[in-house]
SESELO-776550 format. One record per residue: x, y, z of N, C-alpha, C in turn; residue in three letters. Coordinates in steps of 0.05 Angstrom, whole numbers, plus 5000, padded with zeros to 4 digits. Example, Ala and Ser with C-alpha at 12.3 -4.5 7.8 and 13.67 -1.06 7.14 Angstrom:
REM SESELO-776550
> 5264 | 4886 | 5156 | 5246 | 4910 | 5156 | 5264 | 4934 | 5156 | Ala
> 5257 | 4955 | 5142 | 5273 | 4979 | 5143 | 5258 | 5001 | 5157 | Ser
END
This chain:
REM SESELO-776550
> 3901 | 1112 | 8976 | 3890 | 1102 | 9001 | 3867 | 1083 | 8995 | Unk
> 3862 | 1056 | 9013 | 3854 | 1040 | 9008 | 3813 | 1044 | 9009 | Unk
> 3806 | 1061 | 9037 | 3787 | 1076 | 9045 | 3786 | 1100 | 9038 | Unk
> 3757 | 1090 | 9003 | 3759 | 1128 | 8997 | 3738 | 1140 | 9013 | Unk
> 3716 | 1122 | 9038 | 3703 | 1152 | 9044 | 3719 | 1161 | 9068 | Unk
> 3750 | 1152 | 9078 | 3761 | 1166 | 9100 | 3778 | 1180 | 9081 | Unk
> 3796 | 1174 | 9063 | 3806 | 1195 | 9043 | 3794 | 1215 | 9042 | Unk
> 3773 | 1213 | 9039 | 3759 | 1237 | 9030 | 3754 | 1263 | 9057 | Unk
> 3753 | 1252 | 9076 | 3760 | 1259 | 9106 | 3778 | 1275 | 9100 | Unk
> 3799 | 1254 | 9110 | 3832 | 1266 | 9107 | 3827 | 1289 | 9089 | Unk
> 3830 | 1287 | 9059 | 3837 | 1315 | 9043 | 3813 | 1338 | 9054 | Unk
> 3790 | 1330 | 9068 | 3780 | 1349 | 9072 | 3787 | 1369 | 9095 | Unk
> 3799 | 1355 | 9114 | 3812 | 1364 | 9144 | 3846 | 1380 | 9126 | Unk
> 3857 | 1362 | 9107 | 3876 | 1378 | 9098 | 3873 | 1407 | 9087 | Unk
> 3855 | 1409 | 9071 | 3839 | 1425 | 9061 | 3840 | 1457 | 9079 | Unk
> 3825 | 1441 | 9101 | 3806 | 1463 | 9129 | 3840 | 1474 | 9140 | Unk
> 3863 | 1454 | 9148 | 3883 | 1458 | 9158 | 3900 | 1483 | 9152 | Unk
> 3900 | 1475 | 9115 | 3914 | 1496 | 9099 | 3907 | 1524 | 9100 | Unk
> 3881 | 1536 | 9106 | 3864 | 1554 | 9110 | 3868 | 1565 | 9087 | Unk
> 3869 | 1557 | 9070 | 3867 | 1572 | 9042 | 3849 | 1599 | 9039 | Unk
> 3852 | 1623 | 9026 | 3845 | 1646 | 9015 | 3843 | 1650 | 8990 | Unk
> 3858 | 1634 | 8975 | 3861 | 1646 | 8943 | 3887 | 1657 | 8933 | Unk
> 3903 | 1669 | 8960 | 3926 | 1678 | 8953 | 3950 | 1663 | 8952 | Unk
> 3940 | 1644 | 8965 | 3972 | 1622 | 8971 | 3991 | 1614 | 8956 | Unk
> 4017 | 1612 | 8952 | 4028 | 1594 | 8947 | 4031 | 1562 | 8948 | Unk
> 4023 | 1545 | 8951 | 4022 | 1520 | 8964 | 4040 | 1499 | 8951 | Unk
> 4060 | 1486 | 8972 | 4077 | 1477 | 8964 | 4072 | 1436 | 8980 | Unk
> 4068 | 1427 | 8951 | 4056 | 1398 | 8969 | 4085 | 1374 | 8958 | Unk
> 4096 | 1370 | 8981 | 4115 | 1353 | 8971 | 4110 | 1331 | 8980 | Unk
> 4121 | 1309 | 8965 | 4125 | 1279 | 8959 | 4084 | 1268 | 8952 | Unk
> 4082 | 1292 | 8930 | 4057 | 1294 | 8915 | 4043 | 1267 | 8907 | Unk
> 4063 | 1244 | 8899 | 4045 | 1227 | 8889 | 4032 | 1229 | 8861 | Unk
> 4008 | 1222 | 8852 | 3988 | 1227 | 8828 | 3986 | 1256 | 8841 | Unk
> 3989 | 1278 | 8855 | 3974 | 1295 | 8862 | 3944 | 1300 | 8879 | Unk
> 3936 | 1283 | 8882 | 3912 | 1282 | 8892 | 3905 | 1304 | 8916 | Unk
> 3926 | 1301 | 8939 | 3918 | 1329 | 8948 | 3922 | 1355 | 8940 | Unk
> 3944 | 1358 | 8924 | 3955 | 1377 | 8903 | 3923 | 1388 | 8884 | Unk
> 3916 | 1373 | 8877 | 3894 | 1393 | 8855 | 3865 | 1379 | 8875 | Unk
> 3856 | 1371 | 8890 | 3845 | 1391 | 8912 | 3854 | 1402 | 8927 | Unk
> 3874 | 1421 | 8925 | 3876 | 1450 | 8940 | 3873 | 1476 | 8921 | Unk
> 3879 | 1461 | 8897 | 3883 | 1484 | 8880 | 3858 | 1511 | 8868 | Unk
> 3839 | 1493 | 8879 | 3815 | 1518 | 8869 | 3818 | 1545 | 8895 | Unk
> 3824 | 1528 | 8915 | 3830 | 1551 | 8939 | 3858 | 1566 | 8946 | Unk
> 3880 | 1556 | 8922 | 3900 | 1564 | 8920 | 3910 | 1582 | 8896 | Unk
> 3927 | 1607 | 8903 | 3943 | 1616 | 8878 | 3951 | 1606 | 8851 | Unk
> 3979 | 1586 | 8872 | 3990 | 1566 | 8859 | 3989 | 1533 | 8871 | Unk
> 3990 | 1524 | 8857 | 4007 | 1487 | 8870 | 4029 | 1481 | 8865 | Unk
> 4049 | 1480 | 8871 | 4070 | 1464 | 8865 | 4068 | 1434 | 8878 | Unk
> 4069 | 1415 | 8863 | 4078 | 1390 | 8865 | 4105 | 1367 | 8866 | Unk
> 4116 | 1361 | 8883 | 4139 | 1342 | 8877 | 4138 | 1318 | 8893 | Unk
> 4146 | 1309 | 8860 | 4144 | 1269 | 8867 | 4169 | 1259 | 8854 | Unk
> 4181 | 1239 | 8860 | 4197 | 1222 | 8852 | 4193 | 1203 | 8832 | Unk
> 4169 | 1192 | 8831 | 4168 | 1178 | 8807 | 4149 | 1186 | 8778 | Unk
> 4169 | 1190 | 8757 | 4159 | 1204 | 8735 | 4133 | 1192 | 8726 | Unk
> 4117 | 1163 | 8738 | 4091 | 1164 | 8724 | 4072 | 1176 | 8735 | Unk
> 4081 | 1172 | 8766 | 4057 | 1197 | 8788 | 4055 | 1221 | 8775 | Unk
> 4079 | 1235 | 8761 | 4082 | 1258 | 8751 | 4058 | 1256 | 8730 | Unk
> 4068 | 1243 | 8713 | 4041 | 1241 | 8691 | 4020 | 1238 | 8699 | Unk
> 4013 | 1221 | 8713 | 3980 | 1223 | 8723 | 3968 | 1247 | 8732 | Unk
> 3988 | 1257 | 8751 | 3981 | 1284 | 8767 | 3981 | 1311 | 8736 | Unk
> 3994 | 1309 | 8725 | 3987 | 1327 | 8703 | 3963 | 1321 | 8688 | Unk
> 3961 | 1298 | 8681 | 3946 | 1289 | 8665 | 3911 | 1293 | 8687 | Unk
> 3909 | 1287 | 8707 | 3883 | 1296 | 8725 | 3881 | 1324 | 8723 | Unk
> 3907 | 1343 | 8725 | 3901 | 1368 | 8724 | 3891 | 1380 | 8692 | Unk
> 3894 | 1364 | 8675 | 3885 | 1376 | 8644 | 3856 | 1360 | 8653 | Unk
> 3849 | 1340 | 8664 | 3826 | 1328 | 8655 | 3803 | 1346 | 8667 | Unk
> 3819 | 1358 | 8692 | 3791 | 1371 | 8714 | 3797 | 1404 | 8711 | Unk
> 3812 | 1407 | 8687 | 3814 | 1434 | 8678 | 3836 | 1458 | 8707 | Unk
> 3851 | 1440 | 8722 | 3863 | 1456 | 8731 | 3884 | 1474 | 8725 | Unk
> 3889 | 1497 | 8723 | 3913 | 1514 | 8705 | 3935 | 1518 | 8726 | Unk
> 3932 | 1519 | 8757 | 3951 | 1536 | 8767 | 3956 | 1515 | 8785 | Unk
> 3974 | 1491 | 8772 | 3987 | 1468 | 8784 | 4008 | 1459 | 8774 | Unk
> 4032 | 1461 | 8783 | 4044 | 1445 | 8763 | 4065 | 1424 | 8783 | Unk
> 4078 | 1405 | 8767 | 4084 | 1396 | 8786 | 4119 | 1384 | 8774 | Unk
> 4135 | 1372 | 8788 | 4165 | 1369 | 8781 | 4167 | 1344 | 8798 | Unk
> 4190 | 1323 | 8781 | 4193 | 1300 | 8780 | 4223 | 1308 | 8790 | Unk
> 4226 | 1298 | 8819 | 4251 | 1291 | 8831 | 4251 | 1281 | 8857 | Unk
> 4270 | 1282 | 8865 | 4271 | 1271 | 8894 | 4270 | 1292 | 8910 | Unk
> 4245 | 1296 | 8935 | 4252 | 1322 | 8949 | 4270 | 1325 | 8949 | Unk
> 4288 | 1313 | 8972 | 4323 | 1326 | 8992 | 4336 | 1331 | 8952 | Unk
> 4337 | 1330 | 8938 | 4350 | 1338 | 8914 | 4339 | 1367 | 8896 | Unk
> 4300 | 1376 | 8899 | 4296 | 1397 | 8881 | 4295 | 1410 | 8908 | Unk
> 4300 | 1411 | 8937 | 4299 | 1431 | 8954 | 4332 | 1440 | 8961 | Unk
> 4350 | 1430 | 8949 | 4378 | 1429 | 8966 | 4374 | 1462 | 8962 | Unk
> 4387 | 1472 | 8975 | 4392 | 1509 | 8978 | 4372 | 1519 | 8974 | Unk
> 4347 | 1510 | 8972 | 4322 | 1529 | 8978 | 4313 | 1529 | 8945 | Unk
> 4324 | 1515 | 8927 | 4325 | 1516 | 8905 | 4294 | 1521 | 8893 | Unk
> 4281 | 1495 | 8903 | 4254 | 1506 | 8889 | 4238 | 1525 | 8901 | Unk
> 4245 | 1522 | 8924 | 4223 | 1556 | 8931 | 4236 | 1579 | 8921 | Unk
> 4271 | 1580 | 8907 | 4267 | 1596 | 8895 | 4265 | 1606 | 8863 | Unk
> 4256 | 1581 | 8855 | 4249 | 1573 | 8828 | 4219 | 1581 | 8824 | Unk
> 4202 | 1586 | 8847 | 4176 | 1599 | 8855 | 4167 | 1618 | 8871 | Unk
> 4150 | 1622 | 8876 | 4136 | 1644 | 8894 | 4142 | 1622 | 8918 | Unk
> 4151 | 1645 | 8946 | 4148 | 1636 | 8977 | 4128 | 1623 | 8973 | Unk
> 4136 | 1602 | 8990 | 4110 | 1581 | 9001 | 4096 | 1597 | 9032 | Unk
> 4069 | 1593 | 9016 | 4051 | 1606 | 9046 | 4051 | 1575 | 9054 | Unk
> 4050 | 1557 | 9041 | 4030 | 1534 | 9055 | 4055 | 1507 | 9043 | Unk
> 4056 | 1497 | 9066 | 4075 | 1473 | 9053 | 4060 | 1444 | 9064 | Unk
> 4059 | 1421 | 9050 | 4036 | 1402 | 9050 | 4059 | 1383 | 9053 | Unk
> 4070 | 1364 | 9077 | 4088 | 1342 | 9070 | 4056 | 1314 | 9080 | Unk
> 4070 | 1292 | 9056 | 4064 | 1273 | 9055 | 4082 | 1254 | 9048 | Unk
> 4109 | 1235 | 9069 | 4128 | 1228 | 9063 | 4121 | 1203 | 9060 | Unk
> 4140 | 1187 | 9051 | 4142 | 1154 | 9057 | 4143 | 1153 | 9081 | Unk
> 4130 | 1132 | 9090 | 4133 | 1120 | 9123 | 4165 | 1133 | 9132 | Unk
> 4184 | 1128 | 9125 | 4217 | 1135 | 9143 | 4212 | 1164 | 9148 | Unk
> 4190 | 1173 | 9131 | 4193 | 1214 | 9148 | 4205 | 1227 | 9121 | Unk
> 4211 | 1248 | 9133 | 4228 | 1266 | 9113 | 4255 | 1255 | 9118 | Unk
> 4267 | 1258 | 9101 | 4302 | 1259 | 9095 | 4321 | 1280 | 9106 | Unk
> 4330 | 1280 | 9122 | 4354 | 1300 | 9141 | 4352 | 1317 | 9124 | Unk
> 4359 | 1317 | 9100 | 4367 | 1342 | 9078 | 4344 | 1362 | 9072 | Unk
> 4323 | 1354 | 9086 | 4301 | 1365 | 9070 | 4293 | 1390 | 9093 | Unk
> 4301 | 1376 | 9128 | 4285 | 1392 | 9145 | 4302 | 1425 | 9153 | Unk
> 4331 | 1420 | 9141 | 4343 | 1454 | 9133 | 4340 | 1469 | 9117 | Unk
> 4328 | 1461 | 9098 | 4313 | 1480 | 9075 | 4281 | 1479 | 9083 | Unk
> 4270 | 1465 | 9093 | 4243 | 1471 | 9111 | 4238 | 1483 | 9119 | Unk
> 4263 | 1491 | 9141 | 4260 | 1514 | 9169 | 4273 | 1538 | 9155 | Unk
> 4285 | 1537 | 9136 | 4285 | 1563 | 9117 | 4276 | 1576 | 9094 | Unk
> 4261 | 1554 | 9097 | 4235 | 1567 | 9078 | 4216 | 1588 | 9093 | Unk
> 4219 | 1587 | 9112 | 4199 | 1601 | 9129 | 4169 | 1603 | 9130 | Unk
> 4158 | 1580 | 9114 | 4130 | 1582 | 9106 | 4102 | 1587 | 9138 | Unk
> 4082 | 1599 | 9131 | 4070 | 1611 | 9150 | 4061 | 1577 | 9161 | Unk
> 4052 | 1567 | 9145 | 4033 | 1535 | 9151 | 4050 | 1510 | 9143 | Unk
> 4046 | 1490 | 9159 | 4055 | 1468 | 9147 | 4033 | 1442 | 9147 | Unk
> 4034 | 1429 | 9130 | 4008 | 1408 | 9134 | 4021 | 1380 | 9144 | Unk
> 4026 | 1362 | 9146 | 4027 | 1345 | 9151 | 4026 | 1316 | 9166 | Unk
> 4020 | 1298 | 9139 | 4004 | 1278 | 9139 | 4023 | 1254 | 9138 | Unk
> 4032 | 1241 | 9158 | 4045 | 1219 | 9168 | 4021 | 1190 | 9165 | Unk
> 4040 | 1169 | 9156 | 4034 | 1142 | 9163 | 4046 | 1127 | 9177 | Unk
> 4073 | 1139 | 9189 | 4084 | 1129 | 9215 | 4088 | 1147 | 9237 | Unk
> 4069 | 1147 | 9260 | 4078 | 1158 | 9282 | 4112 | 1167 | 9301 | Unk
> 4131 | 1144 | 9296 | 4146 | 1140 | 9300 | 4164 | 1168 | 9290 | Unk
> 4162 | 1170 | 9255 | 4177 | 1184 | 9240 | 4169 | 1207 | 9246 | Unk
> 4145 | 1209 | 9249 | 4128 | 1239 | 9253 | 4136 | 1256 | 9275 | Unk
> 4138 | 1245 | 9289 | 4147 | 1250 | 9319 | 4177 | 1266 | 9317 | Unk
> 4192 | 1237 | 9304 | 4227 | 1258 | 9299 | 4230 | 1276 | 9291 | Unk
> 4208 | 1278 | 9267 | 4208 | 1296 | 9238 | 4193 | 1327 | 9253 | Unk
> 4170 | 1333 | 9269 | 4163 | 1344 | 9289 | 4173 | 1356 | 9316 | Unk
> 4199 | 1335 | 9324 | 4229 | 1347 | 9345 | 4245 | 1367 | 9333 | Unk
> 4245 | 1371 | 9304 | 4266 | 1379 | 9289 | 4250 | 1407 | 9272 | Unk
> 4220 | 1407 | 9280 | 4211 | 1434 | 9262 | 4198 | 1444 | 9282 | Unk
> 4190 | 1437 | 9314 | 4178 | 1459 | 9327 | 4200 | 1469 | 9344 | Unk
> 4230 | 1476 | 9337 | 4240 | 1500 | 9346 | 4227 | 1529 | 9330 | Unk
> 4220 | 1521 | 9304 | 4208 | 1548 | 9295 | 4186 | 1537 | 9285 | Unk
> 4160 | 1523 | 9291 | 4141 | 1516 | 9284 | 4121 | 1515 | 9308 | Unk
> 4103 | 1514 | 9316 | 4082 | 1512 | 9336 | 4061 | 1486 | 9326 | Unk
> 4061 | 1461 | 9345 | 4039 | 1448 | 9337 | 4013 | 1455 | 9340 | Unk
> 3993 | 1469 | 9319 | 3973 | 1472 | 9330 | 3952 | 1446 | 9327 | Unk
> 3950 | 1423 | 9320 | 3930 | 1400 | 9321 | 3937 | 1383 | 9310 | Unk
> 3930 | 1363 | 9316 | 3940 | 1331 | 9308 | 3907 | 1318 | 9306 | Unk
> 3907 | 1304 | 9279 | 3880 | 1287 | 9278 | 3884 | 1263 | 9262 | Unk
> 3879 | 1244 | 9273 | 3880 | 1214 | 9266 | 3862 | 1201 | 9242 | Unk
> 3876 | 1188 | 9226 | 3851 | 1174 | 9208 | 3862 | 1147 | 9205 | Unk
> 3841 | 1130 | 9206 | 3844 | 1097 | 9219 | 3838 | 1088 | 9192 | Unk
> 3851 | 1095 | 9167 | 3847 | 1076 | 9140 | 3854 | 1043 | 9145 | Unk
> 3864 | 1033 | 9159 | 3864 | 1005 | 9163 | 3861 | 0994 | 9192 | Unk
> 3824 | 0992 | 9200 | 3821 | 0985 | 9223 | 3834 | 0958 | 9235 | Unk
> 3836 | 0955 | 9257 | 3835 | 0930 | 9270 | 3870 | 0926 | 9263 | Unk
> 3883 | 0945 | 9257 | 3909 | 0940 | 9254 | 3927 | 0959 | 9273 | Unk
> 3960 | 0961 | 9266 | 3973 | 0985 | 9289 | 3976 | 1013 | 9269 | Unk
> 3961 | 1008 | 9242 | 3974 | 1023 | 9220 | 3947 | 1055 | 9220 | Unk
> 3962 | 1074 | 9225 | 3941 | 1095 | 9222 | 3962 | 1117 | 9202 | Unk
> 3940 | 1134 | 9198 | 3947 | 1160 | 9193 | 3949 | 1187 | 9210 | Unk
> 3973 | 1202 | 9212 | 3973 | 1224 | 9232 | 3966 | 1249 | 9211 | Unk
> 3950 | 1273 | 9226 | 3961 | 1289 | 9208 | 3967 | 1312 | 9236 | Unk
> 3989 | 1331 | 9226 | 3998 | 1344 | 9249 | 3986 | 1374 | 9232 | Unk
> 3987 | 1400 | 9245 | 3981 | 1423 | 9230 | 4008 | 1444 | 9243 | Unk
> 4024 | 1458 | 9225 | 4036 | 1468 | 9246 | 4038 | 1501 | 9231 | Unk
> 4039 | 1520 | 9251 | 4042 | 1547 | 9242 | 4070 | 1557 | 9258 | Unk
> 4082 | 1571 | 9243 | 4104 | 1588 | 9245 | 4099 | 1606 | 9274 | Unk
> 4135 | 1595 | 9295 | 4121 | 1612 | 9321 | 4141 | 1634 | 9312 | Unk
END
């Protein structure tokens, strides 16, 4: 993100959203370098990370050796591909906490049936298209509850914002 003192915002409202304890599972997909991934992780169990492109992968490992984080790891694929059949949540511990951060088009059809069966208590997410967010949000509050939506304006004076939605399991 282009604005690091609203970044810094953002992961901190992500942060507050996730309500972390210590016990969580936390499952942050379309991770990127990780950046919100290993800040969650001091307030988390675990992290799981997944990104699509294998150098984000390296970075995001490589930040987690540099800032000494142990209980992160993260996997290089395409979501709708390491979630088909629930695969990676069951390659891990249940997700208490699931963190989406998609490309502008949203999540991928394939991704929001293994979502809603994951059953995770929290979901975080952080949209840069309203549009997508919205569809992607039609399709998870049959079993999700929106509890808050908060805006971050990383590129003023434009139509381009950030959503972040918070949703808990009804």
């Amino acid at each position: 993100q282009p604005n690091h003192a609203l970044v810094e915002k953002a992961y901190a409202a992500i942060r507050a959203a996730a309500c972390l304890t210590g016990q969580e599972a936390v499952y942050d997909l379309y991770c990127g370098i990780g950046l919100i991934s290993l800040s969650l992780a001091d307030g988390a169990r675990t992290v799981c990370g997944v990104e699509s492109e294998p150098e984000n992968i390296d970075f995001a490992e490589r930040n987690a050796s540099l800032n000494g984080i142990s209980n992160a790891q993260f996997y290089c694929g395409r979501v709708e591909d390491l979630i088909k059949g629930r695969a990676l949540f069951r390659g891990g511990p249940a997700p208490d906490v699931i963190v989406l951060d998609p490309p502008r088009v949203g999540l991928h059809t394939e991704v929001l049936g293994p979502l809603l069966e994951a059953r995770a208590p929290r979901m975080v997410y952080l949209s840069c298209n309203p549009a997508s967010l919205a569809r992607d949000l039609k399709a998870l509050t049959p079993a999700y509850r929106i509890e808050s939506f908060k805006m971050f304006d990383f590129f003023p004076h434009t139509e381009h914002a950030e959503v972040l939605a918070v949703l808990t399991r009804s």
